[in-house]
ROFIMAR-411451 format. One record per residue: residue in one letter; chain; x, y, z of N, C-alpha, C in turn. Coordinates in steps of 0.2 Angstrom, whole numbers, m for minus. Last residue first. Layout:
+----+----+--------+---------+-------+---------+----------+-------+--------+---------+-------+
| aa | ch | n_east | n_north |  n_up | ca_east | ca_north | ca_up | c_east | c_north |  c_up |
+----+----+--------+---------+-------+---------+----------+-------+--------+---------+-------+
|  a |  A |      X |       Y |     Z |       X |        Y |     Z |      X |       Y |     Z |
...
+----+----+--------+---------+-------+---------+----------+-------+--------+---------+-------+
END
This chain:
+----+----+--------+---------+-------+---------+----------+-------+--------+---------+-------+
| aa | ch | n_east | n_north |  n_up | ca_east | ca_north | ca_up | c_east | c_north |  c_up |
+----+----+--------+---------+-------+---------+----------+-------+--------+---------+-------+
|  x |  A |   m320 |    m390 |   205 |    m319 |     m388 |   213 |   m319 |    m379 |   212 |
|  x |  A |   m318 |    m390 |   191 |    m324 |     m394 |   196 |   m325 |    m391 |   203 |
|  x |  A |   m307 |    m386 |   188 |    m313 |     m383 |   185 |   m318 |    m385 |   189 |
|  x |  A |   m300 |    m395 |   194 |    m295 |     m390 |   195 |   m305 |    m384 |   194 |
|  x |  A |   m300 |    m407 |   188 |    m303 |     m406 |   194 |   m302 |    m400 |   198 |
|  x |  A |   m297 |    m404 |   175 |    m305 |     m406 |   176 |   m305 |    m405 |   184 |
|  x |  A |   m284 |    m403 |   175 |    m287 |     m398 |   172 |   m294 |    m398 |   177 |
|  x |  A |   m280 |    m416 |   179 |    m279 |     m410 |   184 |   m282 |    m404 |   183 |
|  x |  A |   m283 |    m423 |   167 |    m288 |     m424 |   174 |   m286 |    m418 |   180 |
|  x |  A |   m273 |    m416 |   159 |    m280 |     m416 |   158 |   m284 |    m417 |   164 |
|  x |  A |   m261 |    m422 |   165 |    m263 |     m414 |   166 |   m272 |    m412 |   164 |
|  x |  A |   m264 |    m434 |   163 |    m263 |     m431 |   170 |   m266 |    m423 |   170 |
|  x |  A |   m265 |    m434 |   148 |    m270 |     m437 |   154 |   m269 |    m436 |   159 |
|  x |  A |   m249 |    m430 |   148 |    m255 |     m426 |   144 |   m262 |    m428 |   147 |
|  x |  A |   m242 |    m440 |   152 |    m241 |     m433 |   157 |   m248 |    m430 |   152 |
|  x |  A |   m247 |    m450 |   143 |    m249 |     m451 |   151 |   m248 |    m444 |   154 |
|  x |  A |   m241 |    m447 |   131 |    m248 |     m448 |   132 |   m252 |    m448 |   140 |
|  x |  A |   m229 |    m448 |   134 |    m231 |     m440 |   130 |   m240 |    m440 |   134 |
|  x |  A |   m227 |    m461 |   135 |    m225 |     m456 |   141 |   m230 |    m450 |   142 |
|  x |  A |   m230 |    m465 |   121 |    m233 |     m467 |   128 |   m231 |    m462 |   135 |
|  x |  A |   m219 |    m457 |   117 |    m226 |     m457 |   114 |   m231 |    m459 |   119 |
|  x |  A |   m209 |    m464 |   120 |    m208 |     m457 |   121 |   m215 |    m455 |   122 |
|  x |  A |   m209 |    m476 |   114 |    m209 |     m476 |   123 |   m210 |    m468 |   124 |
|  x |  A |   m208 |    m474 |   101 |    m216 |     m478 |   107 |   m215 |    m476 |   110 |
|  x |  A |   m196 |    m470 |   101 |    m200 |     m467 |    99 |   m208 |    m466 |   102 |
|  x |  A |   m189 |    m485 |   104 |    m189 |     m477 |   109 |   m195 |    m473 |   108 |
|  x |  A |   m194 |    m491 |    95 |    m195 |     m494 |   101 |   m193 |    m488 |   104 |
|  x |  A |   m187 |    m485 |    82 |    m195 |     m486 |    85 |   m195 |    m489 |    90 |
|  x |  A |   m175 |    m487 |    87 |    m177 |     m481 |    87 |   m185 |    m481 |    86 |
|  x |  A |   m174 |    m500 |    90 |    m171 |     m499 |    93 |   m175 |    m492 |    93 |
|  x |  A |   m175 |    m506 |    73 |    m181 |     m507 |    79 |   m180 |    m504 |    86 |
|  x |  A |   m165 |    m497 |    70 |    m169 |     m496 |    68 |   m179 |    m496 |    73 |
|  x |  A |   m154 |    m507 |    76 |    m153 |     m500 |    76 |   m159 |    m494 |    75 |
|  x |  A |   m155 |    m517 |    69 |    m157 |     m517 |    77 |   m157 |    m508 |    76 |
|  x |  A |   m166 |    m522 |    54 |    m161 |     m519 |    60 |   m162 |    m518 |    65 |
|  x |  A |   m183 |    m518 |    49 |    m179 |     m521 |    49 |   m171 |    m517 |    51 |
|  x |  A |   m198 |    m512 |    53 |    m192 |     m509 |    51 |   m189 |    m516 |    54 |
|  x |  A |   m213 |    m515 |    57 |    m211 |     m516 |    49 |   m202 |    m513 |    49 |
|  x |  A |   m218 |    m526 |    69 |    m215 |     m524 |    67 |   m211 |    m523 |    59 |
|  x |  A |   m232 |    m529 |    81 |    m230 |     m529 |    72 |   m224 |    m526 |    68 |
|  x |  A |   m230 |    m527 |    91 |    m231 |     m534 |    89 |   m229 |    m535 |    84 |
|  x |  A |   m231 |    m511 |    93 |    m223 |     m516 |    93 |   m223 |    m522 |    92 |
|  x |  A |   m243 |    m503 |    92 |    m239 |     m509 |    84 |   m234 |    m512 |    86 |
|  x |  A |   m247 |    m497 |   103 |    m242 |     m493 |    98 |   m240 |    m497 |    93 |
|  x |  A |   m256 |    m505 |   107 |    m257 |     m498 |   106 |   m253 |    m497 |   100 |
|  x |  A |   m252 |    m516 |   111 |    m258 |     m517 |   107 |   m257 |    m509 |   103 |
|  x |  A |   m238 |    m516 |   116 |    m239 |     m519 |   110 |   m245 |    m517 |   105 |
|  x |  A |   m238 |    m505 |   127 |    m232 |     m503 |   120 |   m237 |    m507 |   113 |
|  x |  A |   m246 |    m512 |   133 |    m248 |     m504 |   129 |   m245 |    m504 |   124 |
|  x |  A |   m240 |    m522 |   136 |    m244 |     m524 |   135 |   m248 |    m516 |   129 |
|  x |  A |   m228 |    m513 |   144 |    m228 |     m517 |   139 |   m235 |    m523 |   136 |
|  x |  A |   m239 |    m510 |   155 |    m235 |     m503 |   149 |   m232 |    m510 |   144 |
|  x |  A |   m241 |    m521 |   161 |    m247 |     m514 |   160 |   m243 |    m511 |   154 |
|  x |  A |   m228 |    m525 |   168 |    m232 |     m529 |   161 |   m238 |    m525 |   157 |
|  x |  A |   m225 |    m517 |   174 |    m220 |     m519 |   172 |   m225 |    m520 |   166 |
|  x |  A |   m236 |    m519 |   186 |    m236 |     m512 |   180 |   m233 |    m512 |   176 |
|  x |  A |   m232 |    m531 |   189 |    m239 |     m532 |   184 |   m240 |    m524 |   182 |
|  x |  A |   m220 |    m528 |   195 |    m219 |     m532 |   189 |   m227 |    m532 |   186 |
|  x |  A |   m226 |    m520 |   208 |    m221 |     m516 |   200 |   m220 |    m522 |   195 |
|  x |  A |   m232 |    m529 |   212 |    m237 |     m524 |   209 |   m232 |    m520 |   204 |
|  x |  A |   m223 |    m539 |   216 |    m226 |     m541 |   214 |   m231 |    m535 |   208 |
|  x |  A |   m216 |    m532 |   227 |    m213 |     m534 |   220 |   m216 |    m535 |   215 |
|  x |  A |   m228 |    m528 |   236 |    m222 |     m525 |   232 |   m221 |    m526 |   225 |
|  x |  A |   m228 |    m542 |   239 |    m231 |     m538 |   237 |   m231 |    m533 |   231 |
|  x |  A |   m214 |    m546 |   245 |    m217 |     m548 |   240 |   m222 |    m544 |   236 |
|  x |  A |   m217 |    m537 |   255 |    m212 |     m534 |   253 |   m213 |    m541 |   246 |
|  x |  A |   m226 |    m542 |   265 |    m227 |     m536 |   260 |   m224 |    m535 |   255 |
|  x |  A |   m230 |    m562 |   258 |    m229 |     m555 |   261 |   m229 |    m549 |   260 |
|  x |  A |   m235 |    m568 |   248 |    m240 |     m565 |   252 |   m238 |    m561 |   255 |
|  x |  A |   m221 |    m579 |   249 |    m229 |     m577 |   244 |   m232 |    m573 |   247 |
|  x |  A |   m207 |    m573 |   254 |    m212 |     m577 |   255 |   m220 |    m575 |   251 |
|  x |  A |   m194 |    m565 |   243 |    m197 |     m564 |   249 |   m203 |    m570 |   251 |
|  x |  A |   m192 |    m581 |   237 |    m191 |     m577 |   245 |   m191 |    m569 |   241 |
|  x |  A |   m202 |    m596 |   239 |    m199 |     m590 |   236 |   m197 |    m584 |   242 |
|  x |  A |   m209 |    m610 |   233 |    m208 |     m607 |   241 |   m201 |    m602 |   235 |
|  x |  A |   m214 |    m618 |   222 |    m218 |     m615 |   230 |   m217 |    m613 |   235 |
|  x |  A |   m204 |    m619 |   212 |    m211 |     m617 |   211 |   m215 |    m614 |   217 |
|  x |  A |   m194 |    m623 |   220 |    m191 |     m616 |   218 |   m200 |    m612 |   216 |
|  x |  A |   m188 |    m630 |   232 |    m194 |     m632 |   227 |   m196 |    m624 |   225 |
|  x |  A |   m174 |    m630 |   236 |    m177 |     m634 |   235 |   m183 |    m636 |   233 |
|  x |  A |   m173 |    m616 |   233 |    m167 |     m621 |   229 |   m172 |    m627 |   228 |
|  x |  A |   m180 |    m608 |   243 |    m183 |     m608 |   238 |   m177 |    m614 |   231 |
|  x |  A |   m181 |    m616 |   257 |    m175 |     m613 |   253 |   m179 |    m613 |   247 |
|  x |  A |   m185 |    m613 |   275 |    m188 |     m616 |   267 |   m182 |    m611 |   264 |
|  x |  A |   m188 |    m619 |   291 |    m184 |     m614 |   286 |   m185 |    m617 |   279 |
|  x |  A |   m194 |    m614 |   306 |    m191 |     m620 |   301 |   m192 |    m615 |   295 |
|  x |  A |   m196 |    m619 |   324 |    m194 |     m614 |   318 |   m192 |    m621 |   313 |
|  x |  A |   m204 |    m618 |   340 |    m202 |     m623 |   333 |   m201 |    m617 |   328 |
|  x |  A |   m199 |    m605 |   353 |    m205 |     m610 |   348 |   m201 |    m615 |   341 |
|  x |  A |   m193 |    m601 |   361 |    m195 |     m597 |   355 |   m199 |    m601 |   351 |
|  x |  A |   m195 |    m611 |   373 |    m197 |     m605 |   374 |   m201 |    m600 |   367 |
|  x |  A |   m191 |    m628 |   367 |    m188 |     m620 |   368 |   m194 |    m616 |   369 |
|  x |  A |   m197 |    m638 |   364 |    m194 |     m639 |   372 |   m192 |    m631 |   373 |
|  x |  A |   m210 |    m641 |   352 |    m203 |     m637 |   355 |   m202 |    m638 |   361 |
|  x |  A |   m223 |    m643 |   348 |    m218 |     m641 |   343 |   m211 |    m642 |   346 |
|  x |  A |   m230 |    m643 |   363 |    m229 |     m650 |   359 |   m225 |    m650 |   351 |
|  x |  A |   m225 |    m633 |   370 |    m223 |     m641 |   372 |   m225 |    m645 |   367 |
|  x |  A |   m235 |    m624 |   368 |    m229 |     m622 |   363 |   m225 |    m631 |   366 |
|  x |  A |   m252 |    m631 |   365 |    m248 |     m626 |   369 |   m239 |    m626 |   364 |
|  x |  A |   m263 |    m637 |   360 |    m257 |     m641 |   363 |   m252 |    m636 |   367 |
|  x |  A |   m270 |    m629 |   356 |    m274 |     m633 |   362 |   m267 |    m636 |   365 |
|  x |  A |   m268 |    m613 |   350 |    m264 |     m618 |   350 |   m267 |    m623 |   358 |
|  x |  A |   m272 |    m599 |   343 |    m272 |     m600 |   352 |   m273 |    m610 |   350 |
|  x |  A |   m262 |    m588 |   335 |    m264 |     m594 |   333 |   m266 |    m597 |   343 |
|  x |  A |   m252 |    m577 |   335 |    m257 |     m578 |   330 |   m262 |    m585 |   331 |
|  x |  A |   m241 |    m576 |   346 |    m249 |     m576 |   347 |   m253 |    m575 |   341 |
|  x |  A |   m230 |    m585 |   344 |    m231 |     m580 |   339 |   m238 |    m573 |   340 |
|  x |  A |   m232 |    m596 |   349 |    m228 |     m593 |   352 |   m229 |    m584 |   350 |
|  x |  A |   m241 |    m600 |   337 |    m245 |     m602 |   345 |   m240 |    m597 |   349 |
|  x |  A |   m234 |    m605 |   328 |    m240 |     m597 |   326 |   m243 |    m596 |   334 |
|  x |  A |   m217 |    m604 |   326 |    m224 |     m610 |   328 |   m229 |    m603 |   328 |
|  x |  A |   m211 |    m595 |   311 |    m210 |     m598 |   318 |   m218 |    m603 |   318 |
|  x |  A |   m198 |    m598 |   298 |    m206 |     m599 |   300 |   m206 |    m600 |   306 |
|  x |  A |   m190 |    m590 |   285 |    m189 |     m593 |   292 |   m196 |    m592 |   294 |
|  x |  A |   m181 |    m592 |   269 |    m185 |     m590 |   275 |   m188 |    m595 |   279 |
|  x |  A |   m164 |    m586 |   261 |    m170 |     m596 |   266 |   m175 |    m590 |   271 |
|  x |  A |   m159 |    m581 |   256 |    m160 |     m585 |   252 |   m165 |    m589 |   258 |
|  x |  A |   m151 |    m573 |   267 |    m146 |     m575 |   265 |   m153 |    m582 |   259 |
|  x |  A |   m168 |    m573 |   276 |    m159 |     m571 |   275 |   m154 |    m574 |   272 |
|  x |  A |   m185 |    m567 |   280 |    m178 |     m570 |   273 |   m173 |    m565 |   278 |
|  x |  A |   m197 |    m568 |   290 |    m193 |     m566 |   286 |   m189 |    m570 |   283 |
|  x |  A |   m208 |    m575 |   297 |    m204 |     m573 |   302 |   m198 |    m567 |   297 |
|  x |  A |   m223 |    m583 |   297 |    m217 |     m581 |   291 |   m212 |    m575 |   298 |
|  x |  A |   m229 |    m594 |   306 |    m231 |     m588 |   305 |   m224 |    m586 |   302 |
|  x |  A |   m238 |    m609 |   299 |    m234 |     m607 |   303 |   m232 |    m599 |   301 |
|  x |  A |   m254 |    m617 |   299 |    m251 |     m613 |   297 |   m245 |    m610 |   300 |
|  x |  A |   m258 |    m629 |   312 |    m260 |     m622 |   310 |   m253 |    m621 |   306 |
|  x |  A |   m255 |    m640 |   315 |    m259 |     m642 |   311 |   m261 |    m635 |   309 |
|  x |  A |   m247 |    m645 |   327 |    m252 |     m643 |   327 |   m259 |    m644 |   320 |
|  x |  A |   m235 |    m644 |   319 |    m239 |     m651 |   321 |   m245 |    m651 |   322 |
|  x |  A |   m237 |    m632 |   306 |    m234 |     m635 |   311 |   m237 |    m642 |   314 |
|  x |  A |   m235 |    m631 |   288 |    m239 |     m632 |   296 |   m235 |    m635 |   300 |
|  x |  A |   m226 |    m618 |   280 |    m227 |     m624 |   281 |   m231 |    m624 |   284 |
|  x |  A |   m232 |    m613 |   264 |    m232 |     m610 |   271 |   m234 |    m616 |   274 |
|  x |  A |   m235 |    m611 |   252 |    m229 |     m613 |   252 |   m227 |    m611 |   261 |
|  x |  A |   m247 |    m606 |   249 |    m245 |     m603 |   244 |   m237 |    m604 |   247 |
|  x |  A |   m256 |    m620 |   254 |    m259 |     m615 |   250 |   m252 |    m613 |   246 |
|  x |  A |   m242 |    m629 |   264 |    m250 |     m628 |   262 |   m251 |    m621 |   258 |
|  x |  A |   m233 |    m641 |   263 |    m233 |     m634 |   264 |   m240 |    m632 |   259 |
|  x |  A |   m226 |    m652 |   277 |    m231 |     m650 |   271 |   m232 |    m643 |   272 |
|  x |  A |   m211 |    m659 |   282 |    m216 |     m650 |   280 |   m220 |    m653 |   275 |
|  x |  A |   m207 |    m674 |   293 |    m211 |     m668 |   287 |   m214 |    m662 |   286 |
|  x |  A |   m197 |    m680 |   304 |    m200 |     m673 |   303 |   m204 |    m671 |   296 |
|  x |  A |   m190 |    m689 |   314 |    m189 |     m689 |   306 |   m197 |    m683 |   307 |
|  x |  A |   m178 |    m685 |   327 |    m184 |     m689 |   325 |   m185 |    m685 |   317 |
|  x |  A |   m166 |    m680 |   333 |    m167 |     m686 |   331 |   m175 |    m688 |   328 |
|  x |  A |   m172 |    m664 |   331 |    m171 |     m669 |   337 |   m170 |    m675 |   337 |
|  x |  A |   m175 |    m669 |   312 |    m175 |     m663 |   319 |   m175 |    m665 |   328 |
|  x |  A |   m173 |    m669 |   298 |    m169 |     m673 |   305 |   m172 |    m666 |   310 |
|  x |  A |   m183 |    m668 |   286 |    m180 |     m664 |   291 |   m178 |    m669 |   295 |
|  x |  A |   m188 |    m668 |   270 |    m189 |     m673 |   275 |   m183 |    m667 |   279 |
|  x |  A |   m200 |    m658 |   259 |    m194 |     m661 |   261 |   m196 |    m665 |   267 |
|  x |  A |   m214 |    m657 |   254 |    m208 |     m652 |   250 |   m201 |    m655 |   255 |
|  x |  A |   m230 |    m664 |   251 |    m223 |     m667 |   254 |   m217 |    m660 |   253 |
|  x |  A |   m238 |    m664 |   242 |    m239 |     m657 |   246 |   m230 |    m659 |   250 |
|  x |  A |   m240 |    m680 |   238 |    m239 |     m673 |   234 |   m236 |    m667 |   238 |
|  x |  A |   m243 |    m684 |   249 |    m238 |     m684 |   247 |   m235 |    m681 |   241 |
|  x |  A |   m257 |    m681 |   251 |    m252 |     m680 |   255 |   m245 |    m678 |   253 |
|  x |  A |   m259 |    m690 |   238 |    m262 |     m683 |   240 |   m257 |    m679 |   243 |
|  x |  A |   m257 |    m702 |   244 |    m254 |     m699 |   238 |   m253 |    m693 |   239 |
|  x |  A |   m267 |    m703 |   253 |    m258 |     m703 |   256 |   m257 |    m701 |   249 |
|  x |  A |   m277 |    m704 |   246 |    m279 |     m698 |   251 |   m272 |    m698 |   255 |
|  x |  A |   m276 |    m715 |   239 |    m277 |     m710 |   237 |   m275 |    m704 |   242 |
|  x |  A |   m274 |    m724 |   252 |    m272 |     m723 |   246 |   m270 |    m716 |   241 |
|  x |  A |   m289 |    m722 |   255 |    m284 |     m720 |   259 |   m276 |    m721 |   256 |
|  x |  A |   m296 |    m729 |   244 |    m297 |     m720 |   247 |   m292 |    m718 |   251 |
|  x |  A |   m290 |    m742 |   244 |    m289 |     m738 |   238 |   m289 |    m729 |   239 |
|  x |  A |   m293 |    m745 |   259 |    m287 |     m745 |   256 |   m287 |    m741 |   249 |
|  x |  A |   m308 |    m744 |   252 |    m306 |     m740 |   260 |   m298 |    m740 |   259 |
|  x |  A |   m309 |    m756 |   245 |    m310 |     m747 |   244 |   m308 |    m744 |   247 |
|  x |  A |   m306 |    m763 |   251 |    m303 |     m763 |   245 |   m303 |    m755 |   242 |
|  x |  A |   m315 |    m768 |   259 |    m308 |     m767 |   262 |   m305 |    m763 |   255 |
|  x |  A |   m326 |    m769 |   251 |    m327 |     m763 |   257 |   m319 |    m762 |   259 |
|  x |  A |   m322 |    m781 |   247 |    m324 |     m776 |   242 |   m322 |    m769 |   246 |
|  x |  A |   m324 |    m790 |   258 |    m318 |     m790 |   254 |   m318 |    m783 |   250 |
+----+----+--------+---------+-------+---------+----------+-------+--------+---------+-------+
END
């Protein structure tokens, strides 16, 4: 009785789990369909491999089967996603779980991208702060915090073209 008890509480746990990862229910064919979306918002196919990111339009990115795709050499073949040639497809809307699924899609390039100009975004405002005092601010009014806030930014600038030209100096002497 104990043995049963566990083995339902594990399994239990282990559909919870599951359930967790759940991000919608789909009508597909008549039959009832689940996307779990694995690691960074990429659904799996039946198969059980990762599905291959295909682009964004209009807000929804588009996943094909990874088997048609040839990323992926699939035991089932493309019959067991799809009756079509271009394989299962399926689309995520970043509306409906905005935390896990994003467009452009995590990972890709053009994410990527994005991603390294907003962490140099934060590179220079992290400078502004510790460097230059903007944490600490002594002038009162907009007008004022307005003009030290430029000022720093001039200052920072001043400071980079100067480091550049220095390091062009040194390689310039070196060679």
């Amino acid at each position: 009785m104990t043995i049963l008890i566990s083995m339902s509480i594990f399994s239990l746990n282990k559909n919870l789990r599951l359930l967790h990862q759940l991000t919608s229910v789909m009508l597909n064919n008549h039959q009832l369909v689940f996307m779990i979306l694995k690691g960074k918002g990429t659904p799996v196919c039946s198969g059980g491999h990762k599905m291959y990111y295909w682009g964004h339009y209009n807000g929804v990115n588009k996943f094909r089967c990874p088997h048609v795709c040839g990323k992926v050499n699939c035991i089932h073949g493309t019959k067991w996603c799809s009756d079509k040639n271009y394989g299962r497809v399926t689309k995520t809307r970043p509306k409906d779980n905005p935390r896990y699924i994003s467009t452009p899609h995590r990972g890709s390039r053009n994410w990527r991208k994005i991603y390294n100009k907003r962490t140099s975004v934060e590179r220079t405002f992290s400078r502004l702060k510790e460097h230059l005092n903007l944490e600490n601010l002594t002038v009162m009014g907009a007008k004022k915090v307005k003009t030290h806030l430029l000022l720093s930014s001039i200052s920072l600038i001043a400071a980079r073209i100067a480091a550049e030209k220095i390091k062009l100096k040194n390689q310039n002497s070196a060679a």
